[in-house]
Residue frames as a rotation matrix with the C-alpha (Angstrom) as fourth column:
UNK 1
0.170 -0.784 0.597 -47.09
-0.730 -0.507 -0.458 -18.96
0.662 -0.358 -0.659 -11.50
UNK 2
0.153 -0.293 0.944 -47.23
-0.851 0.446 0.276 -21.63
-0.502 -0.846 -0.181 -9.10
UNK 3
0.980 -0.088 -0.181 -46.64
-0.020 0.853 -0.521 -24.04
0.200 0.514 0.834 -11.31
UNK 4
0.034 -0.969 0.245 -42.65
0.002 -0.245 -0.970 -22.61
0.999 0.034 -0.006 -11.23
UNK 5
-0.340 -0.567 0.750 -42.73
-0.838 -0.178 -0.515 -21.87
0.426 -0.804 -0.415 -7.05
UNK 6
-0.316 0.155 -0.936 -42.90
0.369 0.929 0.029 -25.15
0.874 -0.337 -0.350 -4.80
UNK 7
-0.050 -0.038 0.998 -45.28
-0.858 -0.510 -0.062 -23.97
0.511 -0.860 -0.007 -1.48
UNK 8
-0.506 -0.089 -0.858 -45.16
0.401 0.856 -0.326 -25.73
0.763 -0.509 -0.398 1.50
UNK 9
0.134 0.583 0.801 -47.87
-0.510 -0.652 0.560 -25.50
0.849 -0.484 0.210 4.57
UNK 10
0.887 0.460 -0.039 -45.95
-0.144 0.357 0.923 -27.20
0.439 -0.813 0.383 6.58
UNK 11
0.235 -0.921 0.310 -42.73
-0.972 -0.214 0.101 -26.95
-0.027 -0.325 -0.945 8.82
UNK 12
-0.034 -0.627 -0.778 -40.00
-0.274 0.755 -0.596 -29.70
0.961 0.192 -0.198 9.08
UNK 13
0.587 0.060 -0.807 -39.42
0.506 0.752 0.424 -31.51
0.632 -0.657 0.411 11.57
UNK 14
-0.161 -0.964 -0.212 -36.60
0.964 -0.107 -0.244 -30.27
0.212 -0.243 0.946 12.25
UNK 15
-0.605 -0.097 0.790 -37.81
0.094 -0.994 -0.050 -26.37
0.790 0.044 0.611 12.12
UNK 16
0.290 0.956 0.049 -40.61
-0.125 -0.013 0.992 -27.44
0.949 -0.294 0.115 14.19
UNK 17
0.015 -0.544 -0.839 -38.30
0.996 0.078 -0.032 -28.37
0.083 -0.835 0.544 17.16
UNK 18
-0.832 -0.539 0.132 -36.31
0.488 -0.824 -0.288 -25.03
0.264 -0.175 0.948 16.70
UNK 19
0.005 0.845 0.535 -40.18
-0.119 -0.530 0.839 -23.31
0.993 -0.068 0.098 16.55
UNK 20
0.688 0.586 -0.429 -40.84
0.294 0.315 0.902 -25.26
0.664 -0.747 0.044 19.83
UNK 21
-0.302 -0.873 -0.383 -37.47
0.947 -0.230 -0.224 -24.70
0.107 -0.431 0.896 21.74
UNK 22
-0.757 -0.568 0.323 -38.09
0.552 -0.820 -0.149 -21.15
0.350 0.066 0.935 21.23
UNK 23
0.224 0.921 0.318 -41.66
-0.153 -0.289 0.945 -21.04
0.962 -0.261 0.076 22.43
UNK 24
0.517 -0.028 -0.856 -40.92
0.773 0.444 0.453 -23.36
0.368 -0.895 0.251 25.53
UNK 25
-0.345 -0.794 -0.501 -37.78
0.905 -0.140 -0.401 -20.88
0.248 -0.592 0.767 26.28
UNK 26
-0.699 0.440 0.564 -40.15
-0.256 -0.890 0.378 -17.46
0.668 0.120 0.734 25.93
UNK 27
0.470 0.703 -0.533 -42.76
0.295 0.444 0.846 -19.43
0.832 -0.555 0.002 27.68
UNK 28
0.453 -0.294 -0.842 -40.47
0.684 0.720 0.117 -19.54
0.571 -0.629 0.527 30.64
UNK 29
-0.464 -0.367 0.806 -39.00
0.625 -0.781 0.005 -16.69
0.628 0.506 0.591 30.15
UNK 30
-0.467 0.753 0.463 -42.34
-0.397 -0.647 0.651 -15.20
0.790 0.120 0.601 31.08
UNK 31
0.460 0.881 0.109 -43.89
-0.617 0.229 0.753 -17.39
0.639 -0.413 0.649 33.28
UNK 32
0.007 -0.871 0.492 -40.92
-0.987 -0.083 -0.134 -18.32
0.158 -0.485 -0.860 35.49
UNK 33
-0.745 -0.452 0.490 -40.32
-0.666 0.532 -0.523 -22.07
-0.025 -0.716 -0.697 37.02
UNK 34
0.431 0.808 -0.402 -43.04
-0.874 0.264 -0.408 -24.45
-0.223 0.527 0.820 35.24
UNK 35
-0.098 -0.200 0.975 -43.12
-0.015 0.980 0.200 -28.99
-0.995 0.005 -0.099 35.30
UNK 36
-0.969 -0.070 -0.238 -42.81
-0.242 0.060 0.968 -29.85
-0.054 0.996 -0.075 31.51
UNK 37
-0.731 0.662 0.165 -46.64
0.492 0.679 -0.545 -31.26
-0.473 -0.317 -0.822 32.05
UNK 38
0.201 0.543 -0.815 -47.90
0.313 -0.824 -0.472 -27.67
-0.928 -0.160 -0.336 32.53
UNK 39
-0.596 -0.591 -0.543 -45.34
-0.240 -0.515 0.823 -26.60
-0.766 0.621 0.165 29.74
UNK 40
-0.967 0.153 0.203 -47.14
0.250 0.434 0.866 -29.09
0.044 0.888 -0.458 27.11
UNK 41
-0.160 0.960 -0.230 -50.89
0.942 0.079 -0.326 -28.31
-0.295 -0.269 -0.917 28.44
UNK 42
0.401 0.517 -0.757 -51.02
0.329 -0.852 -0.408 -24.62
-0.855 -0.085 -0.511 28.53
UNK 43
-0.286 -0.664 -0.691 -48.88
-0.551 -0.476 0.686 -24.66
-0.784 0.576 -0.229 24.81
UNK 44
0.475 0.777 0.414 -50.43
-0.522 0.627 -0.578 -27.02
-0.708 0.059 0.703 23.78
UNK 45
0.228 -0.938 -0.261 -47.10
-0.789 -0.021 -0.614 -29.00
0.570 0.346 -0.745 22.38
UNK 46
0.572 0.222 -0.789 -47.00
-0.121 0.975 0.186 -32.81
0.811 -0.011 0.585 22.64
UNK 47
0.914 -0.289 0.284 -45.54
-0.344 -0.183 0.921 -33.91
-0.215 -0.940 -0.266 25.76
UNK 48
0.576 -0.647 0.500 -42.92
0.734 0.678 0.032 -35.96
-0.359 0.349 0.866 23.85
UNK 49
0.216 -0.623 0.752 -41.93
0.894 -0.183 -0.408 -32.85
0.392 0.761 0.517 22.12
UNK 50
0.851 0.118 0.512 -42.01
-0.341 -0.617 0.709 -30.68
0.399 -0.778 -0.485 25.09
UNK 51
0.813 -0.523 0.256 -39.27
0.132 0.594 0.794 -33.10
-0.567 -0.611 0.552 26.55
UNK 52
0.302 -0.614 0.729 -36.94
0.872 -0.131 -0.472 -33.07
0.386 0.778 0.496 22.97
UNK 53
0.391 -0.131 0.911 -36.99
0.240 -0.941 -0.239 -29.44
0.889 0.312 -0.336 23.11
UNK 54
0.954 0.069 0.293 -36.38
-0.242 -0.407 0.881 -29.21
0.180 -0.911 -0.371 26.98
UNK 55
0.610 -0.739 0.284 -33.34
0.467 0.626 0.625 -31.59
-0.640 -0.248 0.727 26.66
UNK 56
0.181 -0.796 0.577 -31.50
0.934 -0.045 -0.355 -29.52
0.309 0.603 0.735 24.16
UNK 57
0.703 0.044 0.710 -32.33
-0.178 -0.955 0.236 -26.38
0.689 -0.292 -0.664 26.36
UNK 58
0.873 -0.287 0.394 -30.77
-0.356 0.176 0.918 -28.16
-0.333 -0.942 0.052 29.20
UNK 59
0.403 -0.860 0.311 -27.55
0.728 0.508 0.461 -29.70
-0.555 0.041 0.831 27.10
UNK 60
0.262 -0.474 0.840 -27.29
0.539 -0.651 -0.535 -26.34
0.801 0.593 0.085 25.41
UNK 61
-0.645 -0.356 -0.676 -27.12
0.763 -0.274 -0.585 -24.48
0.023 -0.894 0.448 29.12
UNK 62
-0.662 0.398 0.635 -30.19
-0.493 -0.869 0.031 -22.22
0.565 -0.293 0.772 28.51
UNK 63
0.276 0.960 -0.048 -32.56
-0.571 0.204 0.795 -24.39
0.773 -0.192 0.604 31.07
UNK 64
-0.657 -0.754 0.002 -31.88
-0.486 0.422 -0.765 -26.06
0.576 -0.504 -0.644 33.96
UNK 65
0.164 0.744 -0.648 -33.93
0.227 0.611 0.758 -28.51
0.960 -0.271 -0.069 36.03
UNK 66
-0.446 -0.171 0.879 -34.71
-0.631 -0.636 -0.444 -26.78
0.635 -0.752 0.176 39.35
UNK 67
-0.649 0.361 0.669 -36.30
-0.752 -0.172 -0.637 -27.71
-0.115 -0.917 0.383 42.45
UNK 68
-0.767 0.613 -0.192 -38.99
0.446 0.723 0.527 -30.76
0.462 0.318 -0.828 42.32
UNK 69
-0.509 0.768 0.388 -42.82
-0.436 -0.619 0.654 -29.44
0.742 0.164 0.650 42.89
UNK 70
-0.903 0.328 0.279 -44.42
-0.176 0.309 -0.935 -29.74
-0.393 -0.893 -0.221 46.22
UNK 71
-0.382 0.888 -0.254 -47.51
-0.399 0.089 0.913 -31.61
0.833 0.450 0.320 45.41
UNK 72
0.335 0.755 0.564 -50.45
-0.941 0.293 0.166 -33.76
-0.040 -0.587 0.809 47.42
UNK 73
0.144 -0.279 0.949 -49.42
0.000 0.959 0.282 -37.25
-0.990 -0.041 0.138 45.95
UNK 74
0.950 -0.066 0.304 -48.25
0.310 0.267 -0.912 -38.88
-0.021 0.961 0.275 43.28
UNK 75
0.279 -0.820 0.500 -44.97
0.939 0.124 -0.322 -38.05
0.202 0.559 0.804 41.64
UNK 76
0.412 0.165 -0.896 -43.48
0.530 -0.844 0.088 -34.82
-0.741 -0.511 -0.436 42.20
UNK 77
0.686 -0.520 0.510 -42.34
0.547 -0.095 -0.832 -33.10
0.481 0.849 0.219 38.70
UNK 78
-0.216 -0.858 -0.467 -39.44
0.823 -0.417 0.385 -31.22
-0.525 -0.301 0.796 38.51
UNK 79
0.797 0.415 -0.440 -39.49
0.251 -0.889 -0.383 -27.35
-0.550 0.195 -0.812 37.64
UNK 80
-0.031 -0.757 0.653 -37.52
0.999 -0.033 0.010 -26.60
0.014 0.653 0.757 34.75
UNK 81
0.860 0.395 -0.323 -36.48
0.428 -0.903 0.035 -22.87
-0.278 -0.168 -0.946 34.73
UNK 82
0.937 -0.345 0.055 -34.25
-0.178 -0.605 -0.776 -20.04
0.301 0.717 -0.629 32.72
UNK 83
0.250 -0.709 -0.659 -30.46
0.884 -0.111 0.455 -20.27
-0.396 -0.696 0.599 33.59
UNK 84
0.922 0.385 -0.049 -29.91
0.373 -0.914 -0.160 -16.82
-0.107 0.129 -0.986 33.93
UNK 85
0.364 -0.828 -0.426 -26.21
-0.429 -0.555 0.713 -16.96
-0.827 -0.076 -0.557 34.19
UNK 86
0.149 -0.305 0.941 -26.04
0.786 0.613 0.074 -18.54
-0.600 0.729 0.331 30.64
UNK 87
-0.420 -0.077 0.904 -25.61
0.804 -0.495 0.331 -14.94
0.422 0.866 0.270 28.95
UNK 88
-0.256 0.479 -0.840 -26.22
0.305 -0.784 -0.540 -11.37
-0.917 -0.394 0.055 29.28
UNK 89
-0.085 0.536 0.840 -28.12
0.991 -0.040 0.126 -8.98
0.101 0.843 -0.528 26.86
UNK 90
-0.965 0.050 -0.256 -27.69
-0.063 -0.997 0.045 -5.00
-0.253 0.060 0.966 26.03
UNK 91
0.305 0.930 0.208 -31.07
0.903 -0.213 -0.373 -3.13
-0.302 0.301 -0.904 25.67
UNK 92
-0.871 -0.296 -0.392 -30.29
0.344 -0.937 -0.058 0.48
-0.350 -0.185 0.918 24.58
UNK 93
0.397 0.914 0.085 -33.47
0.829 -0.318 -0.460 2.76
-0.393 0.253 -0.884 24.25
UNK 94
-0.866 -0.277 0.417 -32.71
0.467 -0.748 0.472 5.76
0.181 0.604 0.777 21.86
UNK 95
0.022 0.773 -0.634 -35.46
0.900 -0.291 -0.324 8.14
-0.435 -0.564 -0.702 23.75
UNK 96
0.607 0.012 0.795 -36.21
0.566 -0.709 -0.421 11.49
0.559 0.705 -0.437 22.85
UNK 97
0.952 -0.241 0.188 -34.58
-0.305 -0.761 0.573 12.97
0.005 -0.603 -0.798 25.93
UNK 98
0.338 -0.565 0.752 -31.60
-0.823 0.210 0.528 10.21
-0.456 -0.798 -0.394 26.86
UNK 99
0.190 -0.029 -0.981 -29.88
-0.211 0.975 -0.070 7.05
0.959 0.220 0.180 25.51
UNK 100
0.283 0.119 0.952 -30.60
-0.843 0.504 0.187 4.51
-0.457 -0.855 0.243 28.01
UNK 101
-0.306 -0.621 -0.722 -28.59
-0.557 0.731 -0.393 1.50
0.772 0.282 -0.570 28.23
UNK 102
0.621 0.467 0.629 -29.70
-0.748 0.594 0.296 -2.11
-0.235 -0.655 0.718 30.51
UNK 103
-0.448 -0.417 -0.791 -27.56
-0.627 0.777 -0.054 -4.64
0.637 0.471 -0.610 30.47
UNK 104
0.322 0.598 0.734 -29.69
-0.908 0.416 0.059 -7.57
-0.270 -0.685 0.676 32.24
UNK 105
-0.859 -0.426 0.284 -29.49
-0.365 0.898 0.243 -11.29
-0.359 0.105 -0.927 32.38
UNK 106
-0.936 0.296 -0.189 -31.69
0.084 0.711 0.699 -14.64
0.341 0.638 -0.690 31.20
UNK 107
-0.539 0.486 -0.688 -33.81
0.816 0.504 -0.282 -13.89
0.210 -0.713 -0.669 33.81
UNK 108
0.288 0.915 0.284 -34.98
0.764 -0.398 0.508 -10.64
0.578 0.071 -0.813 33.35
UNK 109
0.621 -0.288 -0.729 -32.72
0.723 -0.149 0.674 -9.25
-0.303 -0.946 0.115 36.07
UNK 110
0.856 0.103 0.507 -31.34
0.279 -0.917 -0.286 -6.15
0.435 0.386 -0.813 35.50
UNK 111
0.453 -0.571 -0.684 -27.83
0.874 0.436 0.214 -6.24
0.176 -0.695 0.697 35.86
UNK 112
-0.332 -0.498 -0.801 -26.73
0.722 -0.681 0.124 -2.98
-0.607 -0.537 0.586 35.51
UNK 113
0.562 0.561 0.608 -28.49
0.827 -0.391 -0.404 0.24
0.011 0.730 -0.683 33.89
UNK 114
-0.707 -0.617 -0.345 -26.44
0.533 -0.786 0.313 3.59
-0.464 0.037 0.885 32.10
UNK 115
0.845 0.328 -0.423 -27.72
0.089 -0.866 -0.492 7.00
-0.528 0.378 -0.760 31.24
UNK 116
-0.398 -0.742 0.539 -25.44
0.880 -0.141 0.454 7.96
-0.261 0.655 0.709 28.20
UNK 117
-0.983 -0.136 -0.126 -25.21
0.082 -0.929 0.361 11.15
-0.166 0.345 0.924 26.18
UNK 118
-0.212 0.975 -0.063 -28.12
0.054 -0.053 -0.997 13.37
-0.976 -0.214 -0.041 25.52
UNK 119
-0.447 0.006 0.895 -30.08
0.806 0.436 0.400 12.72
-0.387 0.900 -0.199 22.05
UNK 120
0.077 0.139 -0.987 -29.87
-0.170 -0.974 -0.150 15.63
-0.982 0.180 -0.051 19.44
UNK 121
0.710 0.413 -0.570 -30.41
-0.361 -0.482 -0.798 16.76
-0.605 0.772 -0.193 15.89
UNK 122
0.104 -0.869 -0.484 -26.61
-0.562 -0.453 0.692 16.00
-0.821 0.200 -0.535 15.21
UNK 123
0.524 -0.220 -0.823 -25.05
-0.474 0.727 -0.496 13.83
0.707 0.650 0.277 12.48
UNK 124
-0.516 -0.851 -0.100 -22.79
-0.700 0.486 -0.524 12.43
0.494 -0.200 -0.846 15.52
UNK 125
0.609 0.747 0.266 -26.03
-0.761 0.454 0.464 10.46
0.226 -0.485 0.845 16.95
UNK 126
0.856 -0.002 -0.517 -24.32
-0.198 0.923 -0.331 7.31
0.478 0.386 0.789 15.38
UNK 127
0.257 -0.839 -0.480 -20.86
-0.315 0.397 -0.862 7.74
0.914 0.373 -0.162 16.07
UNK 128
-0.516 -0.272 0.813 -21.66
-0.804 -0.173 -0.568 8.45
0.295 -0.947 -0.129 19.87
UNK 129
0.423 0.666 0.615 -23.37
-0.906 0.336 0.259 5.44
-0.035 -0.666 0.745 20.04
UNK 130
0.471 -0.712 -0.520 -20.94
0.122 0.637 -0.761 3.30
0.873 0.295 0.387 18.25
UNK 131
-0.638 -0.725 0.259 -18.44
-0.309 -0.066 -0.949 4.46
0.705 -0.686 -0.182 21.61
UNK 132
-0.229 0.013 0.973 -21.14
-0.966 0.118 -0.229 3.81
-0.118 -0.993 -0.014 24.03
UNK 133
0.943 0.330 -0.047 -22.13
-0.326 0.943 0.072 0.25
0.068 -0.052 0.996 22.76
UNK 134
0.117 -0.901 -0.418 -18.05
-0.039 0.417 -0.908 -0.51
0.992 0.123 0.013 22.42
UNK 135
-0.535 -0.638 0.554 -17.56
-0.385 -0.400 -0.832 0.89
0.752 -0.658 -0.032 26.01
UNK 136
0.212 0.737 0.641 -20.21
-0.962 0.274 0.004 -1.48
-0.173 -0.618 0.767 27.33
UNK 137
0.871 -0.100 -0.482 -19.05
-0.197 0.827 -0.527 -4.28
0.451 0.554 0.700 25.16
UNK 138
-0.097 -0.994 -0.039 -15.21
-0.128 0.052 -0.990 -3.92
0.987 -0.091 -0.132 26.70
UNK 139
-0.311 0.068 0.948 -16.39
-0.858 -0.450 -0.249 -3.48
0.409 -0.891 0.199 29.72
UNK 140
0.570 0.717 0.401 -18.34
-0.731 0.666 -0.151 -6.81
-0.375 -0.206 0.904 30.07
UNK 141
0.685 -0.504 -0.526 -15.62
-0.398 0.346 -0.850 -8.59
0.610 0.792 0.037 27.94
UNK 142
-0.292 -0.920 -0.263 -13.11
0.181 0.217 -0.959 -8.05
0.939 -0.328 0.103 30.87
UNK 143
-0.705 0.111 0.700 -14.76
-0.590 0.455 -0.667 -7.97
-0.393 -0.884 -0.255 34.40
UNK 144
0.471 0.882 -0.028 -17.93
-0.844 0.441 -0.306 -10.31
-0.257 0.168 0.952 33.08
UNK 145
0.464 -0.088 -0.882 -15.89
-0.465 0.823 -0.327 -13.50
0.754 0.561 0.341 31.15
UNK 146
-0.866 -0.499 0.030 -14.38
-0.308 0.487 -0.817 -14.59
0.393 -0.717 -0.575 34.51
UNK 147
-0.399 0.809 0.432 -17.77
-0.575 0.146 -0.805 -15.12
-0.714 -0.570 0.407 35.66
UNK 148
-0.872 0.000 0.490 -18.64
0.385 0.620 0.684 -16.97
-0.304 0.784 -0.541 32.26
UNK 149
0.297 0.937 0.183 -21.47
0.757 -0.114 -0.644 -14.32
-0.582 0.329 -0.743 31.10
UNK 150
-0.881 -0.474 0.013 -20.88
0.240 -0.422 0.875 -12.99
-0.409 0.773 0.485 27.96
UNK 151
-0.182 0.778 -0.601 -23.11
-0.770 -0.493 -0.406 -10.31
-0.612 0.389 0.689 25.83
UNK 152
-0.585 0.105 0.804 -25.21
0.615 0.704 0.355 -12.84
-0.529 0.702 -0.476 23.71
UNK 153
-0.074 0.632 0.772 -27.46
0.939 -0.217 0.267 -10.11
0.336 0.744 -0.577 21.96
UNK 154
-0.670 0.641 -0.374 -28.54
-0.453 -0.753 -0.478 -6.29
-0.588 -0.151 0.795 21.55
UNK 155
-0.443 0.292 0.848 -30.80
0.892 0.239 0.384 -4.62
-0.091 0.926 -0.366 21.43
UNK 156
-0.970 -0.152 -0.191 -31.94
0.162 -0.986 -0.037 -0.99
-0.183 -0.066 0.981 20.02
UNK 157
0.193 0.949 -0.248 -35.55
0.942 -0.250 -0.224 0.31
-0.275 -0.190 -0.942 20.89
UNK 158
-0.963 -0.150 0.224 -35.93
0.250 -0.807 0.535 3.46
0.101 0.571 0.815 18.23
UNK 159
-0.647 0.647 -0.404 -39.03
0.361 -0.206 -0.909 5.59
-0.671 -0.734 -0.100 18.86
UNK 160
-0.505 -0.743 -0.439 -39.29
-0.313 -0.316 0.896 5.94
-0.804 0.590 -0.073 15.65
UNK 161
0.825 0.341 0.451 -40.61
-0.069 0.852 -0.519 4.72
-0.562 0.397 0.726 12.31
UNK 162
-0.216 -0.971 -0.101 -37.41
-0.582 0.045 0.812 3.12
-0.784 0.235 -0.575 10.50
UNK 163
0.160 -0.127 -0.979 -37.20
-0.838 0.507 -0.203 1.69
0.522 0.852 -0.025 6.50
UNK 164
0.765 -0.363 0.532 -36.75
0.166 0.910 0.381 -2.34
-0.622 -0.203 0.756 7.33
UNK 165
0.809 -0.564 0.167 -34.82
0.525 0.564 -0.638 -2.57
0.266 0.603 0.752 4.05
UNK 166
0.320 -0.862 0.393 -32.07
0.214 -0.338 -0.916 0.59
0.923 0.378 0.076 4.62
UNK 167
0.231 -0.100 -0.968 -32.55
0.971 0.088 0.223 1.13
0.063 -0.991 0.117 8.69
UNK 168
-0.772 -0.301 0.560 -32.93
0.266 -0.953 -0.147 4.80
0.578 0.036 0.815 7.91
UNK 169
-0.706 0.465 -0.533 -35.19
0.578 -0.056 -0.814 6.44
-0.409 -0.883 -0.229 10.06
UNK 170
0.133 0.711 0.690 -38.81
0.947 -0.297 0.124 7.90
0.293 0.637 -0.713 8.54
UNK 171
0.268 0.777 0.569 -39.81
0.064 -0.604 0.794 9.86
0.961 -0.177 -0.211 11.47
């Protein structure tokens, strides 16, 4: 059989950026306001490619170069950290009691949080959530894009076990 499939145990170049880019930004993410030095030590992620990846965060607008680090001597790095007004982001928990809704920013920051309808047995589970994710989506569409933050992503937290392949729910 492997004669016919071609493996590979190793990443492109290219993917390997995207790999990094998305560590560094989770990294941060987590661990708030951090010199690219630290970034490449404690990730262990060449400093050269710590820098690549930091520069396309920063010309893409999810990273910004903050504040320079108060040291003893020497150089002082600069703290690279999340821009938070580059995008908001829907959480909705589906709970057993409540849909809960968060809409928060890059940063973790919780911009605003809704109690929605209570969850039941019905068949209308779906459609009532279809109206509250629209009525969050419109809402943010038209007071939020003057400010330039716009929903980049849900997401739905199901308590649940759920098929991957049909997204039906087990249990």
């Amino acid at each position: 059989m492997e004669k016919f499939l071609k493996f590979s145990r190793t990443a492109s170049a290219e993917l390997q950026h995207k790999i990094n880019m998305s560590i560094i930004f989770n990294y941060l993410r987590e661990n708030g306001p951090n010199p690219r030095s630290k970034i490449a030590r404690e990730l262990n992620i060449s400093a050269p490619a710590v820098s690549r990846a930091i520069e396309k965060l920063i010309n893409e607008g999810y990273v910004l170069q903050a504040e320079k680090q108060i040291t003893k001597g020497g150089k002082r790095p600069t703290l690279i950290r999340i821009n938070k007004d580059r995008g908001l982001v829907i959480g909705i928990d589906l709970g057993k009691e409540k849909l809960k809704i968060a809409v928060a920013n890059f940063a973790n920051e919780i911009v605003e949080k809704h109690e929605g309808f209570k969850i039941s047995n019905g068949k209308d589970v779906v459609d009532k959530l279809e109206e509250e994710i629209a009525h969050i989506l419109a809402k943010y569409n038209q007071e939020k894009s003057q400010n330039g933050l716009k929903i980049k992503g849900i997401c739905i937290g199901i308590p649940a076990d759920v098929d991957i392949k049909s997204g039906r729910i087990i249990s």
